[in-house]
N, CA, C and O of each residue as an XYZ file, in Angstrom:
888
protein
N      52.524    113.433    220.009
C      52.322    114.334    218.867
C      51.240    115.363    219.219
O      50.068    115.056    219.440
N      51.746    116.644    219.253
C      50.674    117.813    219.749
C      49.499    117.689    218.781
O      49.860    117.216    217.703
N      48.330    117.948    218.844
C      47.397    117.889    218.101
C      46.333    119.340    218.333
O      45.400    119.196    219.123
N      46.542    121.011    217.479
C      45.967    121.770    217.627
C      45.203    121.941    217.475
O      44.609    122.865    218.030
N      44.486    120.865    216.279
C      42.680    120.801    216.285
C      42.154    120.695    217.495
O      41.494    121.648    217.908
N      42.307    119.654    218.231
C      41.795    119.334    219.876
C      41.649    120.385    220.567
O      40.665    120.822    221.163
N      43.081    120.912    220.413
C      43.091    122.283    221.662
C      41.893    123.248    221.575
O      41.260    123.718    222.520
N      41.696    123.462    220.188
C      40.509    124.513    219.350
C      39.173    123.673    220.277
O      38.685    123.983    221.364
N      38.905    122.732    219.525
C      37.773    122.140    220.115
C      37.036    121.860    221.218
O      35.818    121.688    221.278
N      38.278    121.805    222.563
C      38.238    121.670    224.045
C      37.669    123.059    224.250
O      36.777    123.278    225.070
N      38.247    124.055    223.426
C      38.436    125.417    223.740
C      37.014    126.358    223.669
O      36.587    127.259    224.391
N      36.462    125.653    222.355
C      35.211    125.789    222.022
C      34.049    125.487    222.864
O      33.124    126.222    223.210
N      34.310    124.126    223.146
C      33.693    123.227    223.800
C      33.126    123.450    224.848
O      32.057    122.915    225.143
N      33.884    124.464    225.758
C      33.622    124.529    226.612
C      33.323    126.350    226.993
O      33.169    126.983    228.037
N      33.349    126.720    225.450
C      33.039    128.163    225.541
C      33.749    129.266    226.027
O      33.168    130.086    226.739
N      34.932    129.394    225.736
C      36.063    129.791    226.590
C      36.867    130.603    225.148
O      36.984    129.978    224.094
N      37.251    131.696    225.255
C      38.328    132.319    224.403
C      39.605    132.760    224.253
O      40.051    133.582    225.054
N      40.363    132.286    223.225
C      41.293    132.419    223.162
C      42.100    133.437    224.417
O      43.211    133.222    224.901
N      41.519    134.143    224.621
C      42.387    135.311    225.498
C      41.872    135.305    226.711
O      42.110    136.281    227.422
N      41.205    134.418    227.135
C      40.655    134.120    228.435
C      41.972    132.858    229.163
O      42.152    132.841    230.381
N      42.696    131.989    228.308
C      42.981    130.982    228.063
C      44.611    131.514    228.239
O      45.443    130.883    228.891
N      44.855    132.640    227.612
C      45.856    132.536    227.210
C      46.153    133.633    228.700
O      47.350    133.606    228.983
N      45.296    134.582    229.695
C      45.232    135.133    230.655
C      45.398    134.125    232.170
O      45.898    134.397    233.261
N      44.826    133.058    231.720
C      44.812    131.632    232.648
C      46.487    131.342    233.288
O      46.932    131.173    234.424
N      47.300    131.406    231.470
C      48.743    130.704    231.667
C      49.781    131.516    231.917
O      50.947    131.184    232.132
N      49.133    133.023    231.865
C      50.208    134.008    231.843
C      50.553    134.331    230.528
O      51.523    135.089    230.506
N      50.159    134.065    229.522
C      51.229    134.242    228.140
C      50.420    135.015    227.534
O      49.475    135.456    228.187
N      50.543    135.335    226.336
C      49.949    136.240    225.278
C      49.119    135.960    224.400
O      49.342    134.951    223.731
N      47.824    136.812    224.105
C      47.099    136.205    223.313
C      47.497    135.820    221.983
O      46.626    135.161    221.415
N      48.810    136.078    221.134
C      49.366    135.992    220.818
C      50.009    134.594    220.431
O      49.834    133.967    219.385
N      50.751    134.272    221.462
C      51.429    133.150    221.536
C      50.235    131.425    221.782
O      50.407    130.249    221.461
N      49.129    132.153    222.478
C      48.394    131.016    222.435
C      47.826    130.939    221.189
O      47.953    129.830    220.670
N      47.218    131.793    220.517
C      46.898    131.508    218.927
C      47.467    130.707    218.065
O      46.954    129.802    217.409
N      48.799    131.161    218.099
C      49.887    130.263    217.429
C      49.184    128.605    217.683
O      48.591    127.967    216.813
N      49.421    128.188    218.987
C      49.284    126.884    219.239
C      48.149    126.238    218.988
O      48.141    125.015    218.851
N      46.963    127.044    218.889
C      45.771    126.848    217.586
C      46.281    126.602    216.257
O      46.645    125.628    215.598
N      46.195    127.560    216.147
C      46.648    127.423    214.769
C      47.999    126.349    214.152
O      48.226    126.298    212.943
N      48.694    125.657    215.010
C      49.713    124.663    214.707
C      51.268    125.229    214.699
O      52.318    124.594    214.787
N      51.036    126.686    214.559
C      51.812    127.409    214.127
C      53.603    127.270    214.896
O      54.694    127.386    214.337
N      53.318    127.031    216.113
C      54.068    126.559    217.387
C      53.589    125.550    217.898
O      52.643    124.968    217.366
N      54.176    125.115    219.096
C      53.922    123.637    220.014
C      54.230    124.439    221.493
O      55.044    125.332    221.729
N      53.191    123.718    222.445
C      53.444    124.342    223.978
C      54.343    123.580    224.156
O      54.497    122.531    223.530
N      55.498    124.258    225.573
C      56.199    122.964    226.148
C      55.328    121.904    226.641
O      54.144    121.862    226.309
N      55.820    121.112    227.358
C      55.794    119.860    228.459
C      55.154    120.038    229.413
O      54.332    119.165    229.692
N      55.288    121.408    230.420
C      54.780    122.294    231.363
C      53.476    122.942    230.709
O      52.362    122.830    231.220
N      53.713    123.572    229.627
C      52.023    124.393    229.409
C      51.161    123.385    228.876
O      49.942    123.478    229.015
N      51.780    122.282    228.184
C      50.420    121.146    227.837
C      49.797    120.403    229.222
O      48.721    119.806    229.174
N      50.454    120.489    230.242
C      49.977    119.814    231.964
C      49.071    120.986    232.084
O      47.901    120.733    232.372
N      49.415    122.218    231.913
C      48.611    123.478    232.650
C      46.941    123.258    231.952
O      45.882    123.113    232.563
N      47.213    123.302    230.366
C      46.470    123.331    229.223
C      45.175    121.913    229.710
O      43.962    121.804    229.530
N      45.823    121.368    230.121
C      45.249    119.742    230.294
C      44.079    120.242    231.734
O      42.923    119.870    231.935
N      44.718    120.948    232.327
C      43.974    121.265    234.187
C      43.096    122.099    233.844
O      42.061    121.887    234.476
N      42.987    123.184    232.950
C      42.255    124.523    232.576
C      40.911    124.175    231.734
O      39.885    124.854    231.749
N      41.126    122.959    230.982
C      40.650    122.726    229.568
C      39.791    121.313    230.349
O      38.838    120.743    229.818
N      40.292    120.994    231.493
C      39.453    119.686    232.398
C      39.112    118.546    231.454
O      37.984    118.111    231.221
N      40.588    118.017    230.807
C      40.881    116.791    229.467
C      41.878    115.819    230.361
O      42.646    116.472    231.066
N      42.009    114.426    230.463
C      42.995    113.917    230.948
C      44.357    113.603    230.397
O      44.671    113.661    229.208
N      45.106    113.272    231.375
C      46.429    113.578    230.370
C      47.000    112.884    229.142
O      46.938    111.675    228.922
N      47.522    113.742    228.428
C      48.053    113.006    226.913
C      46.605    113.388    226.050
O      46.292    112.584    225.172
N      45.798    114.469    226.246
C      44.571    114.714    225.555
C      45.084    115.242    224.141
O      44.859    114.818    223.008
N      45.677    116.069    224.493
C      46.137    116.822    223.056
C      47.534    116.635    222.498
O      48.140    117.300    221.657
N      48.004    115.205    223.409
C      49.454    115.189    222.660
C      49.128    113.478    222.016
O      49.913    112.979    221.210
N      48.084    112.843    222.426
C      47.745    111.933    221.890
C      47.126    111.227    220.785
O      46.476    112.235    221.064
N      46.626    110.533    219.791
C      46.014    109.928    219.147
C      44.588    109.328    219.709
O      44.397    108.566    220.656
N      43.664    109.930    218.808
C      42.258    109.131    219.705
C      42.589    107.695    220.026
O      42.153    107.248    221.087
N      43.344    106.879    219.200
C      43.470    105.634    219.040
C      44.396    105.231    220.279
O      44.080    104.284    220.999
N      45.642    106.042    220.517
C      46.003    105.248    221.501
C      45.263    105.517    223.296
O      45.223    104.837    224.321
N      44.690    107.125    222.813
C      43.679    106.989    224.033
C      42.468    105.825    224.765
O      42.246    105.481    225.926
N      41.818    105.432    223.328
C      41.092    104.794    223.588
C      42.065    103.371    224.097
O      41.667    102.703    225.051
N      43.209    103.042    223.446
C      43.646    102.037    223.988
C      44.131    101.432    225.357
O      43.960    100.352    225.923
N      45.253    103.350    225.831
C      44.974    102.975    226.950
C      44.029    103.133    228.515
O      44.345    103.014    229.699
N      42.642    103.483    227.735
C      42.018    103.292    228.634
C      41.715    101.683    228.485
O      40.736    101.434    229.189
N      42.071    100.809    227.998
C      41.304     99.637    228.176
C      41.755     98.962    229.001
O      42.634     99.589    229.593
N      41.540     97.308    229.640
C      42.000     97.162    230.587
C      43.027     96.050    229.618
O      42.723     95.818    228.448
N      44.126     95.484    230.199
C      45.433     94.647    229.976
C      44.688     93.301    229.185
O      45.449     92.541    228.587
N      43.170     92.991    229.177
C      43.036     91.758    228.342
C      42.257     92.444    226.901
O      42.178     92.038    225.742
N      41.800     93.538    227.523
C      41.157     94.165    226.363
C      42.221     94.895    225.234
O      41.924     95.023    224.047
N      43.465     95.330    225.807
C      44.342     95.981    224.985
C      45.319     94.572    224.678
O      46.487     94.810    224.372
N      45.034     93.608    224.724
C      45.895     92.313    224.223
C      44.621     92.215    222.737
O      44.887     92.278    221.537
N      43.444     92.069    223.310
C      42.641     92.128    221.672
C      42.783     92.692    220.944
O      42.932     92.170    219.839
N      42.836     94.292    221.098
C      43.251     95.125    220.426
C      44.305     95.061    219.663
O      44.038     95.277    218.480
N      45.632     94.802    219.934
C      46.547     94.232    219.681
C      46.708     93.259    218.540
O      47.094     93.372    217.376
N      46.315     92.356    219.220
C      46.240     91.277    218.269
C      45.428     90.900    216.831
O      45.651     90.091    215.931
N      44.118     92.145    217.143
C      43.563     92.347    215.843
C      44.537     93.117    214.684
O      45.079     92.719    213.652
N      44.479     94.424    215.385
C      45.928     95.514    214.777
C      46.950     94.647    213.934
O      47.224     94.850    212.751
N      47.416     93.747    214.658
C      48.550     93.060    214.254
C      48.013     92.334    213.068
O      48.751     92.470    212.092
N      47.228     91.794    212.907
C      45.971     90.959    211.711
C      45.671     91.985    210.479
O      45.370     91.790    209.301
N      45.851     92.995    211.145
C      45.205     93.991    210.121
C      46.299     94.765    209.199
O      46.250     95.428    208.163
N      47.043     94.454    209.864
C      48.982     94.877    209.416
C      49.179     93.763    208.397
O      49.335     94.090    207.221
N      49.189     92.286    208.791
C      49.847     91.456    208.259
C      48.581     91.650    206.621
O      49.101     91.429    205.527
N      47.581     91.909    206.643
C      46.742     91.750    205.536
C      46.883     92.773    204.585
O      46.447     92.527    203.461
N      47.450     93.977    204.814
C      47.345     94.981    204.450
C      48.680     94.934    203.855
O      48.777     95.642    202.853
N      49.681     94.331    204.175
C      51.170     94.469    203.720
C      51.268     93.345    202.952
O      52.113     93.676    202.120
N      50.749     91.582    202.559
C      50.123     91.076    201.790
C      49.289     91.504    200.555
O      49.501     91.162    199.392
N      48.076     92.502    201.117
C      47.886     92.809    199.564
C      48.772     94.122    198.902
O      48.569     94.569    197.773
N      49.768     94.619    199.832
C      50.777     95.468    199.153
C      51.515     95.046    198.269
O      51.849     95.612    197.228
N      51.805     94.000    198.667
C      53.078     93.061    197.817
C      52.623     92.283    196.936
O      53.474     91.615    196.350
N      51.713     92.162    196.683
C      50.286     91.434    195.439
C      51.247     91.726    194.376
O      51.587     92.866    194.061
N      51.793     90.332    193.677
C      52.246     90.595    192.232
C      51.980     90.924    191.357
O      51.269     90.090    190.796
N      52.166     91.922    190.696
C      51.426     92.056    189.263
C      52.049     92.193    187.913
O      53.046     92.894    187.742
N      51.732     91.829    187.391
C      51.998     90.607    185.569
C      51.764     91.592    184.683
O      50.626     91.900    184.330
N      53.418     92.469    184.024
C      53.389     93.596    182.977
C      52.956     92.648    181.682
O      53.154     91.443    181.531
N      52.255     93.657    180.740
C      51.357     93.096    179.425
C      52.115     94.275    178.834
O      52.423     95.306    179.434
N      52.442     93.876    177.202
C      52.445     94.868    176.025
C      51.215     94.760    175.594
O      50.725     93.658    175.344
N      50.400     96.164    175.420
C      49.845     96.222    174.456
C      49.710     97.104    172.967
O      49.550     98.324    172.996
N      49.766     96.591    172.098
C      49.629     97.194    170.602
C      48.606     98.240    170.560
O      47.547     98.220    171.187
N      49.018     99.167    169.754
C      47.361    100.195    169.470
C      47.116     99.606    168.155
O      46.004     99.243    167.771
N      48.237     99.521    167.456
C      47.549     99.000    165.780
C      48.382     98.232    165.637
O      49.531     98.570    165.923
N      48.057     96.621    165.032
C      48.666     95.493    164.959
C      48.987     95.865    162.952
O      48.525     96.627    162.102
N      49.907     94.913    163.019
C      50.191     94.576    161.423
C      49.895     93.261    161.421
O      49.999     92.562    162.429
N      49.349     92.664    159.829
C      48.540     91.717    159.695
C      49.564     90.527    158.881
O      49.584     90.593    157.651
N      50.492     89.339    159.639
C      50.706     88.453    158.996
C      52.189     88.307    159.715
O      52.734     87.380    159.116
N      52.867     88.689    160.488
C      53.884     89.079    161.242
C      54.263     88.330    162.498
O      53.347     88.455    163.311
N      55.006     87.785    162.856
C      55.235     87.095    164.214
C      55.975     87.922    165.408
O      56.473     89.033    165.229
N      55.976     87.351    166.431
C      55.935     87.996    167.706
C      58.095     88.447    167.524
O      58.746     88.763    168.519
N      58.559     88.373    166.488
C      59.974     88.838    166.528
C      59.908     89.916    166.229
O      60.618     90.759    166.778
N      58.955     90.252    165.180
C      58.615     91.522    164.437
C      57.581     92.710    165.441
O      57.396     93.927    165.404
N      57.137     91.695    166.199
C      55.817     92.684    167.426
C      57.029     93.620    168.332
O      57.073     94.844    168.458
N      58.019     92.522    168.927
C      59.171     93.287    169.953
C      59.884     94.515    169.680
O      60.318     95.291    170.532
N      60.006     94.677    167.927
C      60.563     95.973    167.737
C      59.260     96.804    167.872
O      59.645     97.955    168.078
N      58.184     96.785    167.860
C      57.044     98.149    167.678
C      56.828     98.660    169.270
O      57.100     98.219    170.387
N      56.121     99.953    168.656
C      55.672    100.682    170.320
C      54.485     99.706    170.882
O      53.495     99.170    170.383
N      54.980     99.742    171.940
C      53.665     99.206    173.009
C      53.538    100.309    174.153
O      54.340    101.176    174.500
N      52.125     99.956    174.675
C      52.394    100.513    176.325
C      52.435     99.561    176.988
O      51.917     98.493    176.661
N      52.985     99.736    177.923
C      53.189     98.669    179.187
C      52.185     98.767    180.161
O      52.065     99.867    180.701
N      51.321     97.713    180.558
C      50.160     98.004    181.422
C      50.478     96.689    182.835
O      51.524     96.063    183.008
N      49.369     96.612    183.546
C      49.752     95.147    184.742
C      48.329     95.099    185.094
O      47.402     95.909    185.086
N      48.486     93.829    185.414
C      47.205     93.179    186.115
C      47.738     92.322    186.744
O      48.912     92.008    186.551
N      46.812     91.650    187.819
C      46.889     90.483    188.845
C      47.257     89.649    188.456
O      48.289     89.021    188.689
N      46.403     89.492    187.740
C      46.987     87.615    186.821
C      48.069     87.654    185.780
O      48.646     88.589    185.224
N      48.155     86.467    185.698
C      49.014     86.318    184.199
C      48.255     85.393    183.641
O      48.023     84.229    183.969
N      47.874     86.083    182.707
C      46.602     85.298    181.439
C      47.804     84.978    179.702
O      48.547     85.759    179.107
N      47.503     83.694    179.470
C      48.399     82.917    178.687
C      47.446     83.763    177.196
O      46.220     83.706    177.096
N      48.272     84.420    176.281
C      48.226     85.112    175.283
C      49.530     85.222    174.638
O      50.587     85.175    175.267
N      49.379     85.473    172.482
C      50.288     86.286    172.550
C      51.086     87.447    172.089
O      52.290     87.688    172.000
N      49.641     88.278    171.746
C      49.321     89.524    171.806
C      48.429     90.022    172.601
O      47.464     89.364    172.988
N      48.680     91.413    172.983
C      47.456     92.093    173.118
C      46.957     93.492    172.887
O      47.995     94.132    172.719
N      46.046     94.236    172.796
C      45.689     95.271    171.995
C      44.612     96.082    172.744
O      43.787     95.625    173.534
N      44.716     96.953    172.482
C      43.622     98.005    173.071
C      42.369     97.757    172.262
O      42.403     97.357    171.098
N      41.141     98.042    173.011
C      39.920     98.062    173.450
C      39.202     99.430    172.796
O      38.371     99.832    173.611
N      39.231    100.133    171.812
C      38.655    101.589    171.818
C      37.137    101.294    171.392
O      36.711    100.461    170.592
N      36.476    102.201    172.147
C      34.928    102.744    171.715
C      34.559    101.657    172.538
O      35.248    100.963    173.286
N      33.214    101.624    172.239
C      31.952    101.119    173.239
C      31.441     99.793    171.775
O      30.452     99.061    171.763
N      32.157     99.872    171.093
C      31.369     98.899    170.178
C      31.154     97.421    170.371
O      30.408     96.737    169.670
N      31.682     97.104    171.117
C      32.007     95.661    171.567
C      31.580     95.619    173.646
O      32.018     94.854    174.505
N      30.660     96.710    173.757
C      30.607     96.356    175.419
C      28.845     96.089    175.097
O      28.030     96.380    174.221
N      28.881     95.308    176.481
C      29.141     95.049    177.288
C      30.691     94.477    177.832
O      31.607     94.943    178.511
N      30.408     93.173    177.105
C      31.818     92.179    177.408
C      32.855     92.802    177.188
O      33.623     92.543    178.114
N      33.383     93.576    176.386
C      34.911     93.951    176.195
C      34.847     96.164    176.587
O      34.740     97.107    175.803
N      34.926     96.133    177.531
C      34.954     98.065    178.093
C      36.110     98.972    177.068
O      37.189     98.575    176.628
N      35.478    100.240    176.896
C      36.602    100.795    176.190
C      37.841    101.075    177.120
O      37.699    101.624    178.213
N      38.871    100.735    176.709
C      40.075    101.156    177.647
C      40.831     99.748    178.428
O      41.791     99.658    179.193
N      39.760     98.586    177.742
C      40.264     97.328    178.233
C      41.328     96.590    177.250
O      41.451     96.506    176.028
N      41.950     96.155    178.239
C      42.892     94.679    176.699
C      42.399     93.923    175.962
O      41.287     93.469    176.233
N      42.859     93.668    175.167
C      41.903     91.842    174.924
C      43.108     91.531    174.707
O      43.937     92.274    174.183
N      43.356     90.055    175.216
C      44.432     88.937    175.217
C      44.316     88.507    173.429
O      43.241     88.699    172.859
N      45.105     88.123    172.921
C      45.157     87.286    171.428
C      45.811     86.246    171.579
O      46.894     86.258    172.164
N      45.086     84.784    170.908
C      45.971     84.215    170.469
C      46.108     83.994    169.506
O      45.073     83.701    168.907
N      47.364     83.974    168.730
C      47.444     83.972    166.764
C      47.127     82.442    166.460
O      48.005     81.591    166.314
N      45.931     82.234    166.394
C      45.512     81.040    165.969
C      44.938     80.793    164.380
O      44.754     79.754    163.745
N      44.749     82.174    164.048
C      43.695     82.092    162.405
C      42.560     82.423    162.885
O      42.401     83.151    163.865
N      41.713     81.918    162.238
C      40.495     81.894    161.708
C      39.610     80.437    162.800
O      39.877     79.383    162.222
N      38.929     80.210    163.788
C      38.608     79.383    164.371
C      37.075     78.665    163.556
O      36.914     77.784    162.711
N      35.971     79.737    164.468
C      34.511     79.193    163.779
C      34.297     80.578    163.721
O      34.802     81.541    164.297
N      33.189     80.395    162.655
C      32.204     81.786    162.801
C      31.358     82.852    164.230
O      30.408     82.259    164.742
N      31.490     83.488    164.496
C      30.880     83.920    165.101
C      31.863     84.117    166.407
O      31.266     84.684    167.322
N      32.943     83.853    166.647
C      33.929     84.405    167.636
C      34.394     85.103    167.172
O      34.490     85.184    165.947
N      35.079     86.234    168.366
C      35.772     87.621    168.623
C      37.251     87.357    168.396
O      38.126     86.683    168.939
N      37.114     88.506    166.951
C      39.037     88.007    166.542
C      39.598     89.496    166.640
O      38.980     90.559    166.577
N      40.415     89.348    166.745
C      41.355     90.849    166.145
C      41.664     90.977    164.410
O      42.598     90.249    164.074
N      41.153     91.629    163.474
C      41.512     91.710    162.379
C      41.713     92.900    161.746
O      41.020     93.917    161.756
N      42.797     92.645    161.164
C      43.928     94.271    160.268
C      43.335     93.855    159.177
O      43.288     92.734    158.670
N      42.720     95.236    158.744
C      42.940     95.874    157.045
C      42.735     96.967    156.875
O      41.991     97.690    157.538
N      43.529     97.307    155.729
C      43.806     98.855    155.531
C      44.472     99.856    157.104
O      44.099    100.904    157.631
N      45.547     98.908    157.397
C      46.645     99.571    158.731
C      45.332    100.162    159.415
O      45.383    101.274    159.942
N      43.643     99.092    159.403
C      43.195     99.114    160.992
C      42.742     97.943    161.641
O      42.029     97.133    161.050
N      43.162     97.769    163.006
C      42.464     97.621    164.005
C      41.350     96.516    164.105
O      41.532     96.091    165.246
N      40.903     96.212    163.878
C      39.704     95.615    164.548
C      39.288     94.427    165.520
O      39.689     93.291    165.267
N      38.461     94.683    166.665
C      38.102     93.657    167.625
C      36.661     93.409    167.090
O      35.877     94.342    167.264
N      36.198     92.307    166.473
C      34.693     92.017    166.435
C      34.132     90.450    166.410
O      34.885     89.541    166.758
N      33.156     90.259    166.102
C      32.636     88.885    165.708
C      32.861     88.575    164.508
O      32.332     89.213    163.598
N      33.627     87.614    164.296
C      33.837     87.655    162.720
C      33.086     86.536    162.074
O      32.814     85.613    162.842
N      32.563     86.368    160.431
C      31.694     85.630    159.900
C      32.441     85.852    158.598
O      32.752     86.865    157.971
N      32.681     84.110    158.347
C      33.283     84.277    156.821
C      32.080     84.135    155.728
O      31.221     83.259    155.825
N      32.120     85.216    154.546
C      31.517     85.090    153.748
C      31.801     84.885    152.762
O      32.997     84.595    152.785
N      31.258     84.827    151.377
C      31.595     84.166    150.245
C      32.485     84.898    149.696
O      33.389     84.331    149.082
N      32.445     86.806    149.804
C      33.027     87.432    148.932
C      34.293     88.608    150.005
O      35.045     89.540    149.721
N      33.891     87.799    151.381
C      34.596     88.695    152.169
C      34.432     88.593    153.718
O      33.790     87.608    154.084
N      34.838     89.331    154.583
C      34.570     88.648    155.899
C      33.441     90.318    156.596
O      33.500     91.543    156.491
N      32.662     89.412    157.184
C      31.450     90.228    157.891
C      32.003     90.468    159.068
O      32.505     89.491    159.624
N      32.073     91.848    159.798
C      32.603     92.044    161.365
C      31.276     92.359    161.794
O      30.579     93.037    161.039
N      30.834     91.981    162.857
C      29.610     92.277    164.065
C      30.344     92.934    165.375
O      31.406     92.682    165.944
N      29.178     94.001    165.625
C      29.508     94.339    167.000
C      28.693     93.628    167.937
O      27.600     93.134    167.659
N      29.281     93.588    169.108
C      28.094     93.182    170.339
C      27.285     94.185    170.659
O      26.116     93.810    170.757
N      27.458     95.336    170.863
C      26.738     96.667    170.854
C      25.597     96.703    169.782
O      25.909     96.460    168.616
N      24.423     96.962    170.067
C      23.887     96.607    168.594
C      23.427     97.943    167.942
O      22.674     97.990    166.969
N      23.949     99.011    168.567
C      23.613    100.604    167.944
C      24.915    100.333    166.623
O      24.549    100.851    165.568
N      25.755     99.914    166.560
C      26.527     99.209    165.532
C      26.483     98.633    164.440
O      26.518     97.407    164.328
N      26.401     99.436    163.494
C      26.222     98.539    161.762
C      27.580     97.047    161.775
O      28.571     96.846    162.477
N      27.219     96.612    161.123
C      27.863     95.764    160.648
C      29.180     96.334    159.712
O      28.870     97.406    159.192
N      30.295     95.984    159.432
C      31.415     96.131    158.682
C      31.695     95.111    157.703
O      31.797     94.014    158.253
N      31.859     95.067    156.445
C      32.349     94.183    155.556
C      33.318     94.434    155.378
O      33.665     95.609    155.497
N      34.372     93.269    154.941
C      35.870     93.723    154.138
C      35.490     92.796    152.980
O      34.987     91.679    153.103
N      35.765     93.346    151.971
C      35.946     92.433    151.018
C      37.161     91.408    150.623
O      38.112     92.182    150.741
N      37.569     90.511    150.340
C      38.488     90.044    150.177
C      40.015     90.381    149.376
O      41.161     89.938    149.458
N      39.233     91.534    148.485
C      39.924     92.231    147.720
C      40.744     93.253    148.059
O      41.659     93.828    147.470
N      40.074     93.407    149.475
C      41.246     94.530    150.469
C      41.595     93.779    151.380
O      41.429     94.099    152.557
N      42.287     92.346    150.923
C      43.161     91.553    152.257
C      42.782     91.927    153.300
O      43.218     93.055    153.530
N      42.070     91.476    154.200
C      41.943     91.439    155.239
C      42.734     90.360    156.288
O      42.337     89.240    155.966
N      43.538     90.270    157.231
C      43.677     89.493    157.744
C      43.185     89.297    159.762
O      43.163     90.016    160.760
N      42.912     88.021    159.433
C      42.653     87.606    161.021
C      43.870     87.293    161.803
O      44.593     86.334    161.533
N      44.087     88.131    162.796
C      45.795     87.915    163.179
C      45.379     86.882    164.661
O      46.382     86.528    165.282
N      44.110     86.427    165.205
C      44.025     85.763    165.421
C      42.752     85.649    166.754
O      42.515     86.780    167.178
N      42.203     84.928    167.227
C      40.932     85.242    168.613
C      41.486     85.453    169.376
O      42.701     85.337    169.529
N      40.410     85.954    170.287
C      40.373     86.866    171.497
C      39.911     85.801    172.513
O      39.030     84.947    172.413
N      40.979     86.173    173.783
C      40.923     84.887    175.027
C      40.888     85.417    175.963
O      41.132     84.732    176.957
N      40.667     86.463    176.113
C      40.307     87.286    177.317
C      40.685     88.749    177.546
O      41.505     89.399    176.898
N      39.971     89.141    178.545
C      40.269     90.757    178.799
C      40.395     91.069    180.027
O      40.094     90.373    180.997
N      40.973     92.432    180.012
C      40.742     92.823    181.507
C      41.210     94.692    181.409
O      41.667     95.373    180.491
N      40.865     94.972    182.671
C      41.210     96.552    182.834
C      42.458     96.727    183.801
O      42.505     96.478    185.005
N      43.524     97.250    182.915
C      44.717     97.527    183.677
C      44.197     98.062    185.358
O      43.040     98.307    185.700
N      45.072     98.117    185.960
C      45.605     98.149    187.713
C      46.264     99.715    187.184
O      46.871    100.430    187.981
């Protein structure tokens, strides 16, 4: 594979100009530019000439640094070489083929509904590495809940209810949303953020609120 950066560089290198170069081979200043510039390829014959003028050994500018350096090595040293290469192939085409585990997630859940009724709504389709046992999941918006949960992350659900106080549920009211700490109170349920630039949220009971169920994990789509 001709390589016209090199040619430039030899050319440089050694302080020599284009039309000094191109007076060397017989040809035109013209036509050697081109082969700077990529624009053309020398034959077979002017890359041998190019190689004697330019004092590079052969295969300088039709080669790869990589296989230069290779074959200068000697027959036990280019078996290492080799055999690393080959290591470095097999790892690289392994983590190509790395499975990854499509998730629906909801932007706005409805509150009281089972997963027959979830399959008709919009989701986006996202993937990650794992497959984490959930069975919903929902977007992540704002910073109100980070550290632990990032905006733009999932959180896994499972529709369990209402567990203990003070765990992270997903809860709908008034067609919204919410990921927080939840705390049942006498006249209504208290949401907490982990963020603590974050007021607190009440629902009252009187605007149904429902807990569609805790949060079992997260992660940031692939």
């Amino acid at each position: 594979m001709y390589q016209p950066d090199k040619l430039k560089a030899r050319r440089k290198e050694l302080k020599l100009t284009q039309r000094e170069i191109a007076n060397k081979l017989g040809i035109s200043f013209q036509s050697y530019s081109a082969w700077e510039r990529g624009i053309k390829k020398p034959s077979k014959e002017r890359v041998k000439k190019l190689e004697e003028i330019l004092k590079v050994s052969s295969g300088y500018f039709t080669e790869t640094e990589i296989i230069q350096l290779y074959n200068a090595l000697s027959n036990p040293g280019q078996k290492q070489v080799l055999k690393y290469a080959q290591k470095l192939v097999h790892k690289e085409k392994s983590q190509a083929i790395k499975k990854l585990y499509e998730y629906h997630v909801y932007e706005k859940m409805a509150a009281g509904i089972g997963s027959t009724i979830y399959n008709d709504q919009n989701y986006d389709k996202v993937y990650f590495d794992e497959q984490l046992t959930h069975d919903f999941a929902s977007w992540v918006s704002g910073d109100s809940m980070e550290p632990k949960y990032q905006n733009g992350s999932v959180a896994l659900i499972r529709e369990t209810g209402f567990d203990y106080d003070g765990a992270v549920y997903a809860v709908v009211c008034n067609n919204k949303t919410y990921i927080k700490r939840v705390f049942r109170e006498e006249k209504g349920l208290r949401l907490v953020s982990i963020n603590p630039k974050y007021k607190e949220i009440f629902l009252p009971y009187d605007e149904d609120p429902r807990i569609i169920g805790i949060i079992v994990g997260n992660f940031l789509p692939l």
